[in-house]
C-alpha positions in Angstrom: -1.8 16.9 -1.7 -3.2 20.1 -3.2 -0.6 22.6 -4.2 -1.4 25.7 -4.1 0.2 29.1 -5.8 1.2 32.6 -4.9 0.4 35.7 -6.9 3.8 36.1 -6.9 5.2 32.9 -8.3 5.1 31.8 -11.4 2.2 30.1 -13.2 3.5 26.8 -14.2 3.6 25.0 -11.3 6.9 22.8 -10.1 7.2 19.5 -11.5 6.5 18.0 -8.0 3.5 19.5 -7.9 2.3 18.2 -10.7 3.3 15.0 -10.2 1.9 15.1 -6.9 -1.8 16.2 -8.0 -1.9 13.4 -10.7 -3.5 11.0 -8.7 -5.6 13.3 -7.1 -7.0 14.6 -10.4 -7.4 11.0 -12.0 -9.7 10.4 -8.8 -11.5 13.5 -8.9 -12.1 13.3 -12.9 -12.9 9.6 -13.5 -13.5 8.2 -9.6 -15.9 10.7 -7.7 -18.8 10.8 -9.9 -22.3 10.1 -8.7 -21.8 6.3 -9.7 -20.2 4.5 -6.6 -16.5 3.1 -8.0 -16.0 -0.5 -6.8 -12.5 -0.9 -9.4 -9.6 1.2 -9.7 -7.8 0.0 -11.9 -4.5 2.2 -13.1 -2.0 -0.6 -13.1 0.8 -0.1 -15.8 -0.6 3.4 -16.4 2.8 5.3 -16.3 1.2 7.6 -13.1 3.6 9.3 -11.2 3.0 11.2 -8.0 2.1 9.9 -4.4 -1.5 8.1 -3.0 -3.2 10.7 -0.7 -5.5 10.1 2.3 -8.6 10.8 -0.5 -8.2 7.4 -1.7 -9.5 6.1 2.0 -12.6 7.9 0.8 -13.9 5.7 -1.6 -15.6 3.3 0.7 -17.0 0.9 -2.0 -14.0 0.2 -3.4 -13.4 -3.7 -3.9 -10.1 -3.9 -6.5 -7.5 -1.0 -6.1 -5.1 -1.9 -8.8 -2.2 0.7 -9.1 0.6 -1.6 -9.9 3.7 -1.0 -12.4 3.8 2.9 -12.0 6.0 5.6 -10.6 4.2 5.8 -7.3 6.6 7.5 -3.7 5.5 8.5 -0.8 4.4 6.4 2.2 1.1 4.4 2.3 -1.7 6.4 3.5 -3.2 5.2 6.6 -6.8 6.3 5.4 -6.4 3.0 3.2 -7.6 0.8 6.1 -10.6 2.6 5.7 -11.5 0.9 2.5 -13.4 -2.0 4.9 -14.7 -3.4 1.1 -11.7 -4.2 -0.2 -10.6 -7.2 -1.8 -7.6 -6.5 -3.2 -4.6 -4.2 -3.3 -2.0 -4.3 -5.9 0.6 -1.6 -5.4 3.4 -3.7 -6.3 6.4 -2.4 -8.8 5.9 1.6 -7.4 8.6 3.6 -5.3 6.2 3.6 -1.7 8.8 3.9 1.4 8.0 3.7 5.0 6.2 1.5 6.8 3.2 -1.0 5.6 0.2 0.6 8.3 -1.3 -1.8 10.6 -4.5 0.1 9.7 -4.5 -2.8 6.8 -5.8 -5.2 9.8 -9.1 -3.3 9.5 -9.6 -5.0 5.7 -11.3 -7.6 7.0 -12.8 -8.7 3.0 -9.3 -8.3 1.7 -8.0 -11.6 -0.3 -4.5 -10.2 -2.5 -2.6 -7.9 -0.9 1.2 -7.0 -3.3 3.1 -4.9 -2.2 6.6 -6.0 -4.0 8.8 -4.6 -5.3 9.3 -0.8 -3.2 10.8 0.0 -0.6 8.7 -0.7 2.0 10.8 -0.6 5.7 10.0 -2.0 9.0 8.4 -4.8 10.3 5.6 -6.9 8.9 2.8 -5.7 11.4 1.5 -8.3 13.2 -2.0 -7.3 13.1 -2.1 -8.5 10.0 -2.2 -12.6 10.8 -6.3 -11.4 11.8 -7.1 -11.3 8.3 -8.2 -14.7 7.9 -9.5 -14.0 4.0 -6.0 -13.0 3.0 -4.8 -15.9 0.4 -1.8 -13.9 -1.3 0.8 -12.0 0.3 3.5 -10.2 -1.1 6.4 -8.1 0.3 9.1 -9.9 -1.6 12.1 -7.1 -2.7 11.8 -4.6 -0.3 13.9 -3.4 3.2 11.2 -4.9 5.5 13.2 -6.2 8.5 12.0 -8.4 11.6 10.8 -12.2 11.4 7.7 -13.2 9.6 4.7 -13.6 11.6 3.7 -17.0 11.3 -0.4 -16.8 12.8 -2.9 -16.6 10.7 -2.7 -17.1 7.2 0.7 -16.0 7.6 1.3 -20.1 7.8 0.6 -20.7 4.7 2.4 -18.0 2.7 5.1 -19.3 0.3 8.9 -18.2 1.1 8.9 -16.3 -2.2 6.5 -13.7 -0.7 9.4 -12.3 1.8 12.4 -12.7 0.2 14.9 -9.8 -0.9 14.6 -8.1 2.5 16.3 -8.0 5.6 14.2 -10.1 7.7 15.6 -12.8 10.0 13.2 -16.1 9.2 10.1 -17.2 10.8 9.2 -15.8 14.4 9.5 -18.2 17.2 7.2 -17.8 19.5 7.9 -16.7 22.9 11.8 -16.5 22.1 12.5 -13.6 20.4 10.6 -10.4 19.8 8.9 -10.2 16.3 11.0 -7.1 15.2 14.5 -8.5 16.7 16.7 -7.2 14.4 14.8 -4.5 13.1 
């Protein structure tokens, strides 16, 4: 996440690079003092750049709000980490690749929105274990696969998938979760 210069090169850095190191600095600045952070809250902030594998570092963290921003990159795994979280908003970004199944490790976690990215593959399945989860969002991405239906999964409202390219409801014991995908 760090980038690092040459002697040689040039002293501004590339625009990627500072983009990338946004987020890390914002932490690093206002996040890692001696006081333990239990909000993050950045939504509508205009932050560009991508989350890095820090952010799993910050173990009291209850509310990570980074919503409405200009935010690539895949979804650290490190976030499953965050065993105190209650919510995650990182809704309205530009995160690509897969949602990890490390999420199954948030036991505390009640809202998790993701909408609105472009989030592929399948909804992981390990999911349906977290029975605290009350609001689920994926709609508007390229998720593929059927929706788990275990869990609170069950009682998720249609809305929450739609705009993707996943095939309905599993059914148990007929067809793999990911057919299609």
């Amino acid at each position: 996440m760090l980038c690092m210069l040459r002697e040689a090169d040039s002293m501004t850095p590339p625009m990627s690079c500072i983009a990338g190191t946004l987020l890390l600095s914002i932490l690093a600045l206002g996040f890692m003092s001696p006081a333990t952070p239990t909000t993050m809250d950045l939504g509508n902030s205009n932050i560009s750049g991508f989350l890095g594998p820090e952010l799993g570092e910050l173990k009291h963290l209850q509310y990570l709000e980074l919503y409405r921003n200009n935010i690539g990159g895949k979804i650290p795994e490190e976030l499953g980490n965050l065993k105190n979280l209650i919510s995650m908003d990182l809704y309205n970004n530009r995160l690509e690749g897969r949602i990890p199944k490390s999420f199954a490790k948030l036991k505390s976690l009640r809202f998790l929105r993701l909408n609105d990215n472009k989030q592929t593959g399948s909804i992981p399945r390990e999911l349906t274990a977290l029975s605290n989860l009350k609001v689920f969002d994926v709609s508007n991405n390229d998720l593929c696969g059927t929706i788990p239906v275990d869990g609170p999964f069950g009682s998720f409202p249609m809305e929450s998938f739609k705009n993707n390219r996943l095939n309905g409801a599993e059914l148990k014991g007929l067809v793999s979760y990911d057919f299609g995908c």
